[in-house]
C-alpha positions, 0 to 999 in steps of 0.5 A: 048548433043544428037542431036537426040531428042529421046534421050533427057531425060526431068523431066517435074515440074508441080502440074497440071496433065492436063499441064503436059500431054500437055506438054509431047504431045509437046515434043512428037511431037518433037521425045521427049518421054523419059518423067519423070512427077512430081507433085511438088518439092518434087517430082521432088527432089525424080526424080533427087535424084534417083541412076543413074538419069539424065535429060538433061533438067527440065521444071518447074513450078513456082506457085506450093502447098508444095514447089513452083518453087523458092523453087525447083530450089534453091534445084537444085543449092544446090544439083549441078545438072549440067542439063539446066533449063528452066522455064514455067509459067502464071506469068508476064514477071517480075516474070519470069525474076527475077526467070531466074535470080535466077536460074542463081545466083544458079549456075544452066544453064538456057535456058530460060522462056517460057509463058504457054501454051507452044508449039513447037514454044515456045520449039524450042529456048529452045532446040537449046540453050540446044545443045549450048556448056555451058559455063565451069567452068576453065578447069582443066589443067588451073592452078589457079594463085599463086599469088592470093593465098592469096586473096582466103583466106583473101576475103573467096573465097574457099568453100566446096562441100560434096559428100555422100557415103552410105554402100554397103550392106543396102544403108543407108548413110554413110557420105560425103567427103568434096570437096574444091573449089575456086570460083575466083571473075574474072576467075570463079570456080576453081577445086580442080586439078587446085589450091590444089596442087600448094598450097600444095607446100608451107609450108605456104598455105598449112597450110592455107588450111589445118586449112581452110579444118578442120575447115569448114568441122567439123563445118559441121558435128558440126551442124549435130549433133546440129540437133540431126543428126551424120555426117561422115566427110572425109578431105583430107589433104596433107601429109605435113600436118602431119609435125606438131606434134600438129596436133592431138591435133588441130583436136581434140579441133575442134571436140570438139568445134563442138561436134563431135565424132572423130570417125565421122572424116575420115582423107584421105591422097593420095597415091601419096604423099610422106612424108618429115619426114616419122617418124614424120608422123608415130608419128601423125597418131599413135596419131590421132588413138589413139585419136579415128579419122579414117585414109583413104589411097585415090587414092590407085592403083595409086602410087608407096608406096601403100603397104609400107604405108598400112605397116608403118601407122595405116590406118582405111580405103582403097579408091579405085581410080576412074580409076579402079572402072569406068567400072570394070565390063567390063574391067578384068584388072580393076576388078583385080585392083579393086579385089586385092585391097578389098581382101587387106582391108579385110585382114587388117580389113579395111573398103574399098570405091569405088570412082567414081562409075558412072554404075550400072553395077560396082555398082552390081559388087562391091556388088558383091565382098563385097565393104563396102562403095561407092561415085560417080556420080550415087549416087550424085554429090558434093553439098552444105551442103543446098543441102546435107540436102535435099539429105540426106532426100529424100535419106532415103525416098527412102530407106523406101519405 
């Protein structure tokens, strides 16, 4: 967090021109200039869906026409956006504390209510809590508990995130990669680095999680397409996985349960791993091919049997690793990382994806060097399929206009 104030970057909510002028006057005094306004929530859903948005803090309204401030903040916990919050209002002192609440129950960080009219006074509580250390989700280097395992699976503990990826050359919306989490009941969230590969180490969690992956996230697209809407669906499962010779069959009578086109069902398997029983994994993902579901290799550049697997199995699509996209556009050793890797995909006539692209410099390279698909940060974070929908939305505005 800055601790110069003129490089706080704020998104001030409210459908009253006259307070949000007022407003940018306090944060002004304050050496806070750098100032987005929105009118309503629709509004500030366009601001914080932008590429490359960010803010630091948001002050918002709550008696708004359209989408109220209830109604906005719930879209902000769905969308996962990590700035604080803190809300300002003429209502009483009841109304504002059960709106902190919700905030707070919406996974958001709140900083706090501040009755209107606000002044600097008012504000500067709020700044000093805003350079607060937050509290963290558990840390990635924290293994999650194996003997809770179980209970994450019998209480419905884990949960998925959907990350969008939209196509390079017309910024249209691509589909989303489904994103596990496990929201521990006494230690808090869990990344996926802290549970997902311990629980892949055995056999039986293993297929736990994967028959838990492929169920939520074709239900997802399921009620997509009930919508009248298509989505893409990236899942990633473990190479253990594909020991079970009716895999094939079981993807498909979930996607035709759902009534989704295999060829919505992206099957992503990381490079790092290795399978038990090379043959038989050939056997499943010739079957899952042939039964129309796409194949990604993940985390390409990173292992040791990148090429020999690009060989050996009918993949449909190449991701790029994050290590090498972040910053490709200033570092040669990661542009000719991420330049061999594209070169190879269209040489094999696969669709190629940018992870973790954060810059809008590595995003102009990789148009650039003919990427097809990106996901990252600047794009969007990993959000509830609530949120997702409201992303989708206002993505395809913004792609109108």
């Amino acid at each position: 967090m800055p601790d110069d104030n003129s490089l706080l970057r704020v998104l001030v909510i409210d459908d009253q021109l006259h307070v949000r002028t007022w407003v940018r006057h306090v944060l002004g005094s304050l050496s806070i200039t750098n100032v987005t306004e929105a009118e309503d929530g629709r509004e500030a859903l366009a601001a914080v869906t932008h590429p490359g948005a960010w803010f630091d803090l948001i002050l918002c309204d709550l008696r708004m026409p359209e989408r109220d401030g209830i109604e906005t903040i719930r879209s902000f916990g769905a969308l996962g956006l990590e700035s604080a919050v803190a809300i300002m209002s003429v209502e009483d002192e009841r109304v504002l504390e059960t709106a902190g609440m919700l905030a707070e129950v919406q996974g958001l960080r709140m900083l706090g209510t501040i009755p209107k009219p606000v002044t600097v006074e008012k504000l500067e509580p709020i700044l000093k809590r805003l350079r607060e250390v937050p509290n963290k989700n558990v840390d990635d280097a924290f293994m999650a508990p194996d003997q809770d395992f179980q209970q994450a699976f019998k209480h419905g503990e884990l949960f998925f995130l959907y990350q969008p990826k939209i196509w390079m050359r017309t910024g249209k919306f691509a589909g989303v990669e489904a994103l596990v989490r496990w929201k521990h009941p006494e230690l808090g969230l869990f990344q996926p680095a802290s549970f997902v590969p311990a629980m892949e180490e055995h056999d039986r969690y293993n297929a736990a999680l994967a028959d838990f992956s492929l169920r939520e996230a074709i239900a997802c697209a399921g009620r997509w397409h009930d919508a009248g809407q298509e989505l893409g669906v990236a899942i990633n499962l473990s190479v253990r996985t594909f020991d079970r010779i009716d895999l094939p069959e079981r993807i498909e009578s979930l996607a035709r349960d759902a009534h989704v086109p295999p060829e919505r069902i992206t099957l992503e398997v990381s490079e790092t791993q290795v399978a038990r029983d090379a043959i038989k994994m050939v056997d499943v993902a010739t079957r899952l091919r042939l039964k129309g579901f796409r194949l990604s290799i993940d985390d390409f550049g990173t292992g040791q049997s990148g090429l020999s697997q690009l060989q050996r199995l009918p993949f449909s699509e190449l991701k790029i690793d994050r290590r090498f996209v972040d910053g490709c556009s200033t570092s040669s050793t990661k542009r000719s990382v991420v330049e061999a890797s594209l070169t190879l995909a269209r040489n094999l006539k696969m669709t190629s994806v940018a992870k973790g692209v954060q810059q809008r410099p590595d995003w102009d390279l990789l148009d650039e060097l003919g990427c097809d698909m990106i996901q990252g940060f600047m794009i969007a974070r990993p959000m509830t399929e609530e949120g997702l929908e409201a992303w989708a939305a206002q993505w395809a505005l913004g792609q109108r206009s």
